[in-house]
C-alpha positions, 0 to 999 in steps of 0.5 A, spaced: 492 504 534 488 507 529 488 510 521 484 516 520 481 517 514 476 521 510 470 516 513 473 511 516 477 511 523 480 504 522 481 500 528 489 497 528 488 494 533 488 487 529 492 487 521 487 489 516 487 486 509 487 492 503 485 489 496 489 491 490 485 494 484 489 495 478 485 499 474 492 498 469 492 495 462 500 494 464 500 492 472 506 487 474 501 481 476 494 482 474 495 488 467 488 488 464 484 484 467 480 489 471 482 495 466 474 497 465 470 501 470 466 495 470 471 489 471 473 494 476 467 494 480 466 488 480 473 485 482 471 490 488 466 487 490 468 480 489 475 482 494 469 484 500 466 478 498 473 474 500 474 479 507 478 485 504 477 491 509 479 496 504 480 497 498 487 500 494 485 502 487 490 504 482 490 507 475 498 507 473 503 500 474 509 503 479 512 497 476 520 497 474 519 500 468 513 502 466 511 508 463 508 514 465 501 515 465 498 522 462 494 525 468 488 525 463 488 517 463 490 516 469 483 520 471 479 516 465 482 510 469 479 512 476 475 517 477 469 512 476 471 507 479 472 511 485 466 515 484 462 507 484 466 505 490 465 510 494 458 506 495 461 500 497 461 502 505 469 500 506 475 505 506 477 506 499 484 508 498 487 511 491 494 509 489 496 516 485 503 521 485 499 526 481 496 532 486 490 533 481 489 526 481 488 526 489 485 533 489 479 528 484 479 522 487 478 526 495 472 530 492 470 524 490 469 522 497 475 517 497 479 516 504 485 515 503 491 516 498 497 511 497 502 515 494 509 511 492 512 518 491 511 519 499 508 526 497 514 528 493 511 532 488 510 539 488 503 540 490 501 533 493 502 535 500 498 541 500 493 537 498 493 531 502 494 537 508 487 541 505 483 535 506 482 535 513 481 528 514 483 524 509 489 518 511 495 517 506 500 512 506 508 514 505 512 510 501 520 510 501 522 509 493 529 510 491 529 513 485 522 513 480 520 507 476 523 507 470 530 507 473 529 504 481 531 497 480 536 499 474 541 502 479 537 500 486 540 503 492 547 500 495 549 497 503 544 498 508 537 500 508 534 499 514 536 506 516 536 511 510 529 508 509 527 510 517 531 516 515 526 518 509 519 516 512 520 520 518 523 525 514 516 525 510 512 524 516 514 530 518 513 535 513 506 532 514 506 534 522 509 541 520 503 543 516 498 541 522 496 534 519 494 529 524 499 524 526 493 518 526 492 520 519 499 518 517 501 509 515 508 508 512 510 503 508 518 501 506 516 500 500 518 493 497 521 493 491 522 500 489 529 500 489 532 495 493 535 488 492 533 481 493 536 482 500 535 489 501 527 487 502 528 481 506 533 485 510 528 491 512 522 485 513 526 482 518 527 489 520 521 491 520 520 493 527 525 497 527 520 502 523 515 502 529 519 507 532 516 512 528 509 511 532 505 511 526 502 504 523 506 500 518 503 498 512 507 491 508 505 490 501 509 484 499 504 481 494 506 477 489 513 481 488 519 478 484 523 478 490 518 472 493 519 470 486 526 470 486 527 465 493 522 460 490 523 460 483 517 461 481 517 466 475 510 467 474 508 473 478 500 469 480 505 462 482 506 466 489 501 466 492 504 462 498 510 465 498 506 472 499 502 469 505 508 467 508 511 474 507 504 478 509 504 473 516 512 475 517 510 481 516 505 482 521 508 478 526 514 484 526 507 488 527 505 490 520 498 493 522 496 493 513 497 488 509 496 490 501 495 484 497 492 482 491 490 474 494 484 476 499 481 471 500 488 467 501 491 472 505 484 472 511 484 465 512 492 466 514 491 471 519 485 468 522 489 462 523 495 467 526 489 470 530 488 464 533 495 462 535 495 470 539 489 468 542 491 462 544 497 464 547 494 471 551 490 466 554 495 460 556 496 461 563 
């Protein structure tokens, strides 16, 4: 199995690790550390450094309730980073919902685009469609940010969130774009309940259905929080281990995380284990 993006053909035979980079004064876990051009780079290379095998950058929080951000911040934020990053040698993915915000950041070279609006925006499809090569991850959202855990979504969601992705990936596949550029994520968090999420990890398998690589972003999320008790997002270090482990155990291909290093030492201790039991006799 392979993602196909700008530059990078991704090999997921085994889990990858994305590194986030929040280029936000307002993100859930770490709003402001990285939110200059400078910082950001340089969590950049402090990420490879620690084993990341991509890199997530992001310049508007989707957490619940946070703001919109004007499109011209949003490239302020950004732009250079990607711009910078691109030098890096590794795949670098944009988290964005705004087709000029893509259209600037494919320009600028970058491979990927992330969009937790799974292309919904007018525009946005015909963008990722027109770069020829670039991947995108397609992410199921109920709601938007603002009003996503106000109201979340009721009953099982294991379905209607199968339902959305193959729907989105779809419209994708009908204006000629490559099935290997396509990544599905369920979208922890965005709209679901404490028992939602955990229903779709241990359900995650189902979603290999579709034939496309599943991303799982469950770093740090306050679902983690809500079963451990630890209030502080940066507290849930372990737990979002333990998350990424079960995820790709339930055959995760990327795990998007802000705990790179963390996160690298757990796989390779599962990596272990597989290679210890295929060659078992």
């Amino acid at each position: 199995m392979h993602w196909q993006t700008s530059r990078f053909d991704i090999d997921l035979t085994k889990p990858r690790v994305m590194g986030i980079v929040n280029v936000t004064p307002d993100s859930f876990s770490d709003g402001g550390l990285y939110a200059t051009t400078s910082t950001a780079l340089q969590w950049c290379e402090r990420l490879l450094k620690e084993g990341a095998d991509m890199l997530d950058i992001g310049g508007e929080s989707t957490r619940p309730g946070a703001p919109a951000v004007s499109l011209a911040d949003e490239l302020d934020r950004v732009l250079p980073v990607v711009q910078s990053a691109v030098q890096l040698g590794v795949p670098i993915s944009v988290d964005t919902y705004k087709p000029e915000v893509m259209r600037a950041v494919l320009d600028a070279g970058a491979d990927a685009i992330n969009d937790v609006w799974a292309l919904r925006r007018p525009g946005a499809l015909q963008v990722v469609a027109e770069h020829a090569r670039c991947g995108v991850c397609l992410m199921h959202m109920h709601r938007d940010p603002q009003t996503m855990q106000v109201a979340p979504m009721a009953g099982d969601v294991v379905a209607p969130v199968l339902e959305f992705l193959r729907t989105r990936a779809d419209a994708l596949l009908g204006l000629g774009v490559d099935r290997q550029r396509i990544v599905v994520d369920p979208g922890v968090g965005f709209g679901k309940t404490v028992e939602q999420n955990f229903s779709l990890l241990a359900q995650q398998q189902n979603l290999l259905t579709m034939g496309f690589p599943v991303l799982a972003a469950w770093s740090r999320k306050s679902s983690l929080g809500a079963v451990t008790n630890r209030e502080r997002p940066a507290d849930r270090i372990a737990a979002s281990e333990a998350a990424a482990l079960m995820a790709v155990e339930r055959g995760a291909r990327i795990v998007r995380v802000h705990d790179v290093a963390q996160t690298v030492d757990a796989l390779k201790v599962w990596q272990a284990v597989q290679e210890a039991t295929t060659s078992s006799p």
